[in-house]
Structure formats: C-alpha cells, structure tokens
VEXDREN-2710 file (C-alpha; in Angstrom, 1 decimal):
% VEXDREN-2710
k/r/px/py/pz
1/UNK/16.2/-12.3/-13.6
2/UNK/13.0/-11.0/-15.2
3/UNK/11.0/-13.4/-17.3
4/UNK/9.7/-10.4/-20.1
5/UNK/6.3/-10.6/-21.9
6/UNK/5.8/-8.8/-25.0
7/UNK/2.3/-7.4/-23.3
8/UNK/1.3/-4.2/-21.2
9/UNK/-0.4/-4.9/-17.6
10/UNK/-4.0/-2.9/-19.0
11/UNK/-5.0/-2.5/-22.5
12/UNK/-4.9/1.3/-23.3
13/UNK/-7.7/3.0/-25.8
14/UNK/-6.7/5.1/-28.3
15/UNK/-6.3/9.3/-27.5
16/UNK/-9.0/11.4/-28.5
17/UNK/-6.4/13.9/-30.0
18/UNK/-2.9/14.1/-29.8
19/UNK/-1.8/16.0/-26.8
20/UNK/2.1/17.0/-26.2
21/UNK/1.1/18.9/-23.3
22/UNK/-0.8/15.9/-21.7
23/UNK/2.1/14.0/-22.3
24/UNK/4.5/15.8/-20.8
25/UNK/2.6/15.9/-17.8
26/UNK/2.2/12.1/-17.4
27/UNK/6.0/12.0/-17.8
28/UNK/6.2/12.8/-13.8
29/UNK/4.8/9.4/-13.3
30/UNK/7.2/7.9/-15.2
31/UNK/10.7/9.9/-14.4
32/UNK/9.5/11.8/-11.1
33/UNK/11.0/11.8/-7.8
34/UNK/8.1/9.7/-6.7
35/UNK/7.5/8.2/-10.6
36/UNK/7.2/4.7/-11.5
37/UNK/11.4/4.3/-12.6
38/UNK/11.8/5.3/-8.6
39/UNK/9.8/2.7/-7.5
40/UNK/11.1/-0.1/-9.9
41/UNK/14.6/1.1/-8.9
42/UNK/14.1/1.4/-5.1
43/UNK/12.5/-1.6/-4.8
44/UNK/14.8/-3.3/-7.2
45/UNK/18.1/-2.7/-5.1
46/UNK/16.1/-2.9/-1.4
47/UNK/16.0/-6.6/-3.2
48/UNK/19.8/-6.9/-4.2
49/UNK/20.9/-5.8/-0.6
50/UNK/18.6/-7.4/1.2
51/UNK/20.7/-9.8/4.2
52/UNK/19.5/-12.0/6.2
53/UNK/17.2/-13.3/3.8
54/UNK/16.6/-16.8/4.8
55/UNK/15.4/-15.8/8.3
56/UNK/13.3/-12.7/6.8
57/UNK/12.3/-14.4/3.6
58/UNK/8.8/-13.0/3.6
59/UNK/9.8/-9.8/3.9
60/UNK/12.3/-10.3/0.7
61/UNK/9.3/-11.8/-1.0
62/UNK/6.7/-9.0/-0.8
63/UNK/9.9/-5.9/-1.8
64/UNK/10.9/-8.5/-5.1
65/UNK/7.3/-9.2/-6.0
66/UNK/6.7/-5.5/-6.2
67/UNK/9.3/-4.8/-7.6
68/UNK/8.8/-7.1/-10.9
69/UNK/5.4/-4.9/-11.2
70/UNK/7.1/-1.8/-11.2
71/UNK/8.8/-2.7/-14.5
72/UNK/5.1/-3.3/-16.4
73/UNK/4.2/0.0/-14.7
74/UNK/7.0/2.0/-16.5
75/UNK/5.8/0.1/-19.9
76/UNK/2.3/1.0/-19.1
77/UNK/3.4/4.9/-18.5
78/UNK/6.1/4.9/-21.4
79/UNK/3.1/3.5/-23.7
80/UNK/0.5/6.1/-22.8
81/UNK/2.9/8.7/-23.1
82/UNK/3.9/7.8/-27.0
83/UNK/0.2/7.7/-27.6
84/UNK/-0.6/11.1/-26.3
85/UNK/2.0/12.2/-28.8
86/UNK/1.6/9.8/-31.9
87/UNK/0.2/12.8/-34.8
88/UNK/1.3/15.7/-33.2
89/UNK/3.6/16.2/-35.9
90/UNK/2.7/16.2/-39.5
91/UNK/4.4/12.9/-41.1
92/UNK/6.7/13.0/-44.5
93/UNK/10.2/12.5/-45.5
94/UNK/10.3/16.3/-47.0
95/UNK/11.4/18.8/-44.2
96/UNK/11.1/21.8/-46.3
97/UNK/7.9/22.8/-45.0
98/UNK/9.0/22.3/-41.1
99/UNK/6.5/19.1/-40.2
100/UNK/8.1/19.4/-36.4
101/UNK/6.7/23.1/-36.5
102/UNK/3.8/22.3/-33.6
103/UNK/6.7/20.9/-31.6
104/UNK/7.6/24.4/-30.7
105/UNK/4.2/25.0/-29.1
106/UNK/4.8/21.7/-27.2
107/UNK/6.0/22.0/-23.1
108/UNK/8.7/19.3/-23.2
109/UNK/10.6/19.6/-26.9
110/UNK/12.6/17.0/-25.6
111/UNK/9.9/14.9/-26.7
112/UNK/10.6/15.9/-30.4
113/UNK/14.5/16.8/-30.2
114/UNK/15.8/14.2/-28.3
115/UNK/13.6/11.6/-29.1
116/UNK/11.2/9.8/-32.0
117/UNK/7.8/11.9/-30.4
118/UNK/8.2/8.9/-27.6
119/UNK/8.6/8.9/-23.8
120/UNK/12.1/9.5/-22.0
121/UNK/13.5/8.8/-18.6
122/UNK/12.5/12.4/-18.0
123/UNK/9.9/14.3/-15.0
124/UNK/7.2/16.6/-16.4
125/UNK/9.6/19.5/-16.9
126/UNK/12.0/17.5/-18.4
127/UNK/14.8/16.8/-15.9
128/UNK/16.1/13.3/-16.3
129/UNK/15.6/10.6/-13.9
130/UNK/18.0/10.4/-11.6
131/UNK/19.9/7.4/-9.6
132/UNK/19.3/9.7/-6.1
133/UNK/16.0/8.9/-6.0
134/UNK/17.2/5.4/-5.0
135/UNK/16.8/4.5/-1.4
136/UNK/18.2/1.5/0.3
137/UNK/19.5/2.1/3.6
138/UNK/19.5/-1.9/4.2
139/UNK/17.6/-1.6/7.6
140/UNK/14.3/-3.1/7.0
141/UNK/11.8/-1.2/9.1
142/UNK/13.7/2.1/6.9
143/UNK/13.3/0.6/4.1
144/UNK/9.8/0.0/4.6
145/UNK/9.0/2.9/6.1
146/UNK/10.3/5.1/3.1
147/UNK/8.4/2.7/0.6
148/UNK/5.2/3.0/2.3
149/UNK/6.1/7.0/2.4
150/UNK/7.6/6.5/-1.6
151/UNK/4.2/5.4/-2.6
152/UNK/1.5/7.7/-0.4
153/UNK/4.0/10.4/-2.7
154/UNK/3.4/8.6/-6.1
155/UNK/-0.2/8.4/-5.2
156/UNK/-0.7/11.8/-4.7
157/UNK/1.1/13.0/-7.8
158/UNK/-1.5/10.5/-10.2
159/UNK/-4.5/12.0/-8.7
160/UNK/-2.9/15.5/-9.5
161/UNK/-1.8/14.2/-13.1
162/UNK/-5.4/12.7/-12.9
163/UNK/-6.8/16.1/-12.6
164/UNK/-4.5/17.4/-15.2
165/UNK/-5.4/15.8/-18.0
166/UNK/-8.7/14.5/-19.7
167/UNK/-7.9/12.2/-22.5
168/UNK/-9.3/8.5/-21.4
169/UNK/-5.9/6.9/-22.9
170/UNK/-3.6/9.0/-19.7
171/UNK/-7.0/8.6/-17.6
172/UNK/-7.1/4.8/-17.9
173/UNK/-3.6/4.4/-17.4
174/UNK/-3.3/6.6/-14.4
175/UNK/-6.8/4.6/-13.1
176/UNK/-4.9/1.9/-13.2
177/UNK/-2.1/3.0/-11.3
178/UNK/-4.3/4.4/-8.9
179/UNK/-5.5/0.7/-7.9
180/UNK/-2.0/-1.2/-8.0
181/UNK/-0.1/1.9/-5.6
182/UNK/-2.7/1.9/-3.5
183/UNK/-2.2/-2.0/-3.4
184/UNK/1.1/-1.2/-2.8
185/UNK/0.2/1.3/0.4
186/UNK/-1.5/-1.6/1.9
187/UNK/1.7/-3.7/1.5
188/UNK/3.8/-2.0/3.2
189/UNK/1.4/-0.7/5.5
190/UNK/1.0/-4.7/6.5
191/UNK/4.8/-5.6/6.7
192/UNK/5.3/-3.0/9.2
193/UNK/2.3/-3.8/10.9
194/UNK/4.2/-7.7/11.2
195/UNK/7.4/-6.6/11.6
196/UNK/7.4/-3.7/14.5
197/UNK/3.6/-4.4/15.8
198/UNK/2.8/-0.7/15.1
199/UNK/-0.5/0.4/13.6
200/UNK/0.6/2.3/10.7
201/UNK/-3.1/1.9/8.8
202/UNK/-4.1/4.9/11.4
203/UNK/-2.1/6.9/8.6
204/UNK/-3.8/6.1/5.6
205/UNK/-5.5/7.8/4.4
206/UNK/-2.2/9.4/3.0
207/UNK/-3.4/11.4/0.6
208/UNK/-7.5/9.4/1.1
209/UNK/-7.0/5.6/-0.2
210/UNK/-10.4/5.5/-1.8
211/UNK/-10.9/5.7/-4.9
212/UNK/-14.4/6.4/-5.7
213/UNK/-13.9/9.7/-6.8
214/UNK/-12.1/8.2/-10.0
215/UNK/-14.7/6.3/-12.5
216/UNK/-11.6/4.2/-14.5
217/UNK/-11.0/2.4/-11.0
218/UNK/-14.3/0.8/-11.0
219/UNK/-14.0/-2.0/-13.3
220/UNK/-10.9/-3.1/-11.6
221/UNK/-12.0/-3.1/-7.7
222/UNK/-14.8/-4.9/-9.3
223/UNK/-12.4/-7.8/-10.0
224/UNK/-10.7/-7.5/-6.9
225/UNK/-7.7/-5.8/-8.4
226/UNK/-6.9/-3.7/-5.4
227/UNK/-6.4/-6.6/-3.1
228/UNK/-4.1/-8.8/-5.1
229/UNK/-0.6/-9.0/-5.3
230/UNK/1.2/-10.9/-7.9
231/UNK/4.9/-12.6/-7.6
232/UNK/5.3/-12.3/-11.1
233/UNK/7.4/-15.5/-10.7
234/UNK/5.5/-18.8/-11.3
235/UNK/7.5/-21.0/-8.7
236/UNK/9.7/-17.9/-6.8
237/UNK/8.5/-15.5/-4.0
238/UNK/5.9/-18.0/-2.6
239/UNK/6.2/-16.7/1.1
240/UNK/5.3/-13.1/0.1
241/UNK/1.5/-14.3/1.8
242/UNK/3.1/-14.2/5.1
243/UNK/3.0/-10.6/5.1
244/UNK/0.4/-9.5/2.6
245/UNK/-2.6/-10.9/4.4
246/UNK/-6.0/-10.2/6.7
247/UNK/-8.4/-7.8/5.8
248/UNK/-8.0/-4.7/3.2
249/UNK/-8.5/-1.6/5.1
250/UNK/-10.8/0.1/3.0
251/UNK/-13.8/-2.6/2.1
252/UNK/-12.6/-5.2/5.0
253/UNK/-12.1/-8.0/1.6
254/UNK/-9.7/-10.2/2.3
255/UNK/-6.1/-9.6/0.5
256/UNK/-4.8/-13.0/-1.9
257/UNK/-1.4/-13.2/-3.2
258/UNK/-1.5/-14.8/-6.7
259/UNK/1.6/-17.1/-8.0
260/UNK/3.0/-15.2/-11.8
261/UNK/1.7/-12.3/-13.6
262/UNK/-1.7/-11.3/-14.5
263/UNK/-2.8/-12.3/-17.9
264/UNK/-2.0/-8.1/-19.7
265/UNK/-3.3/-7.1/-23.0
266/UNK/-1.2/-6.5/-26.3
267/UNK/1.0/-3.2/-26.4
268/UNK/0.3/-1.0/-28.9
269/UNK/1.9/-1.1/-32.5
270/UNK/3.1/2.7/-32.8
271/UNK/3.1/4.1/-36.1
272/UNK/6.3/4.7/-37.9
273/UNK/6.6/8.9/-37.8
274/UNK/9.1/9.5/-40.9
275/UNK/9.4/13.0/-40.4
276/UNK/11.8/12.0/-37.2
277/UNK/13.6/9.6/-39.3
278/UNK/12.0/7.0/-36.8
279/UNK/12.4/4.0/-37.6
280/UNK/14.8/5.1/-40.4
281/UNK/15.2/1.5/-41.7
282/UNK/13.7/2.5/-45.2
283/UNK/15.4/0.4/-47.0
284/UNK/14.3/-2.8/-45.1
285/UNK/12.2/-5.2/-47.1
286/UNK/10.1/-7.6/-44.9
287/UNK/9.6/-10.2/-47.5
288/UNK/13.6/-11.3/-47.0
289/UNK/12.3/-12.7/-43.9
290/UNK/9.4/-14.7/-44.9
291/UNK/11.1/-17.8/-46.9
292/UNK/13.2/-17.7/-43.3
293/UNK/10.2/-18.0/-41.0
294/UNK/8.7/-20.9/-43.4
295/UNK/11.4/-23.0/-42.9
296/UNK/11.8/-22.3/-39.0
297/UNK/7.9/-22.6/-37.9
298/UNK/7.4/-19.5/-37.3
299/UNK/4.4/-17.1/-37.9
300/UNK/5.7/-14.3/-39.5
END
C-alpha cells in the first residue's frame, strides 16, 4: 500500500513564461523509456515478484523504498509539466475567436486535444507510455543490474532535457532529479557490490555522476540530499541500511537511510483554464459545503 500525501517532494517556482515546447520536452522524463513511470513501474513489480524474501530481505527493502519515491517523482514531473503550460492558451468560455489557436504552434497538441493543457502518460514526441518498459526478470543480480543500467539512462536524458530548456520551474525540477537518480546509481551500484562482490563503482561515471556543472543541485548536496535514501514507510523497509551503506563515491560522506518520507512542500493550485472546459463544474457552488464542514470540524 502507498500511504499518499497531498504534497510534491521540492517546491517548484513559478515559469517565467509559458512554454508548450518546454513542456513537451520534459514529458520524456515523465513517459520515456528511461522516464520516471518506468522507474516507478519497474521497481514497483521487481517488488511484487520478489521470492525469497525473508532470506534476501535487504535486498527487497532498498527495490520497495525506491520504488515509493518514484511515485513523488512522477508528481514532481507531471506538476512542472502543467506549469510550463498554464497560459499558453488564452482563457474564456467564448470559442468564436479560437483561444486554443497557439496550440497549433505547440510540438505535442496532445497537450491541448487530449488533455486540460496538463501532462499525459506520454514521451517528448508524444508516444504513450508503454507497459514494455517494465523489466522484472526475477533473478536479482538482473534485476539489479538493469536498474543500475535503467537509471545511468534516466540520468543522461535529464541532463539533455536540462540542456533543453531554461525556465528555472523545468530546471529546478530536473535539479532535483538529478540528485535523487544519482542517489539511486549509488544504490544499486552498492547492492551489487554486496551481493556478487564485484566493483561496479569502476563504472560510474555513467554518464559523469557529479553534478557541479548544474547550479539547482547545490542547495540539496548541501543538505546531504544525494546520500539519503528514504523508506517512505515509517515502521516498513527498516533493513534497506544493510545494503545502502559505506562511503558515497563521489565526496567519500557517508550514506544514511532515513525511516518515512522527507517533509515536501505544497503542490501547486493550477488555475481553472475555461477555454478547455476544465474543470467544467460551473455550476458548482462552494458555499453548499461550508454549513457541512462546520458541523464536521473541518477547515474548509
């Protein structure tokens, strides 16, 4: 089970300018081969099918505790992606004068057609996500192996998308992401080290771990952010340790697992964009509610 919070891992600023373009590039870290859904998903049934669980329990620790990341990752992507495109479109309820018009100038009009200007399961040139980017071959050294390969891929593609696109709301995010995959490298990079003895750091750097060259990482490798993995489970996954431990490779700090989820920010309220009939609950009337929260406690 996932225990949900109504917050994103990072607190995103606010675009510059809208930017459909921008967008539809960050959607390959969302719905790429090597995007965030893959990772949440390969990780998610590597967890499922995992046997021989009480005598490899560590191992099962580290692949769930990752996993329940992934899902705030795909938040954190999906988020950025709806603010790069919240006022591309002019907003009104008349459709006379053709408010989608600038759509048509946009790379991905899937954004606009087959959606509310928001993000879809979708890679940068609008393919959908598909279920055969799942990998989980239930032998635990291949499984390892093809997530410590899964996310040297996902880290290359953010330092292209990185180099893509300038707004600081897709730089932040993708910043962000930078520190937690390459978090992520080191993980699996350690469990094979435990499980087959073999000395897989000799091939990072896959594409270079650092990330110096990228100024939105600073602030979190200041905090240690690059060395700590979270269970996002307050009582579950408390073995994970046994694997993710020793020295990071890069600045020789030592690596800490930490019991839950790391404390987030709020997720941005998204306007309501009328023009896409979205959210196309006009007639609604919040005030039905209030006399209804009153009398239950809550703050409405």
């Amino acid at each position: 089970m996932i225990l949900k919070m109504d917050r994103l891992p990072i607190e995103l600023p606010t675009p510059n300018n809208p930017s459909p373009n921008d967008a539809a590039a960050v959607q390959e870290l969302l719905g790429g081969k090597f995007g965030e859904m893959s990772t949440l998903m390969n990780y998610t049934y590597q967890s499922f099918n995992f046997r021989g669980r009480k005598r490899l329990r560590p191992f099962y620790d580290l692949i769930c505790s990752i996993a329940g990341e992934e899902y705030g990752h795909i938040e954190a992507v999906s988020y950025a992606i709806n603010l790069l495109l919240t006022g591309t479109t002019k907003r009104g309820f008349d459709p006379e004068p053709g408010p989608l018009k600038n759509a048509t100038d946009a790379r991905n009009t899937y954004h606009f057609i087959a959606s509310n200007q928001s993000a879809l399961p979708v890679d940068s040139m609008g393919n959908f996500w598909t279920g055969q980017n799942v990998f989980s071959s239930g032998n635990l050294r291949l499984d390892l192996l093809h997530n410590f390969f899964l996310e040297c891929g996902a880290r290359a593609n953010k330092m292209r998308v990185y180099e893509m696109v300038t707004d600081p709301t897709a730089r932040e995010m993708v910043g962000y992401l930078l520190v937690r995959g390459g978090l992520h490298v080191v993980a699996y990079a350690r469990a094979l080290e435990h499980l087959t003895g073999s000395d897989v750091t000799k091939l990072i750097p896959v594409p270079e771990l650092s990330n110096k060259a990228f100024p939105e990482t600073r602030k979190y490798e200041a905090n240690g952010v690059h060395r700590i993995l979270y269970t996002f489970s307050p009582d579950d996954y408390q073995k994970a340790g046994l694997v993710f431990n020793g020295p990071h490779p890069e600045d020789g700090q030592p690596l800490e697992v930490r019991f839950g989820a790391p404390e987030g920010a709020p997720a941005p309220d998204l306007d309501e964009e009328p023009q896409l009939n979205s959210p196309g609950a006009d007639d609604f009337d919040p005030e039905m509610f209030k006399d209804i929260a009153k009398k239950m406690g809550i703050k409405y």
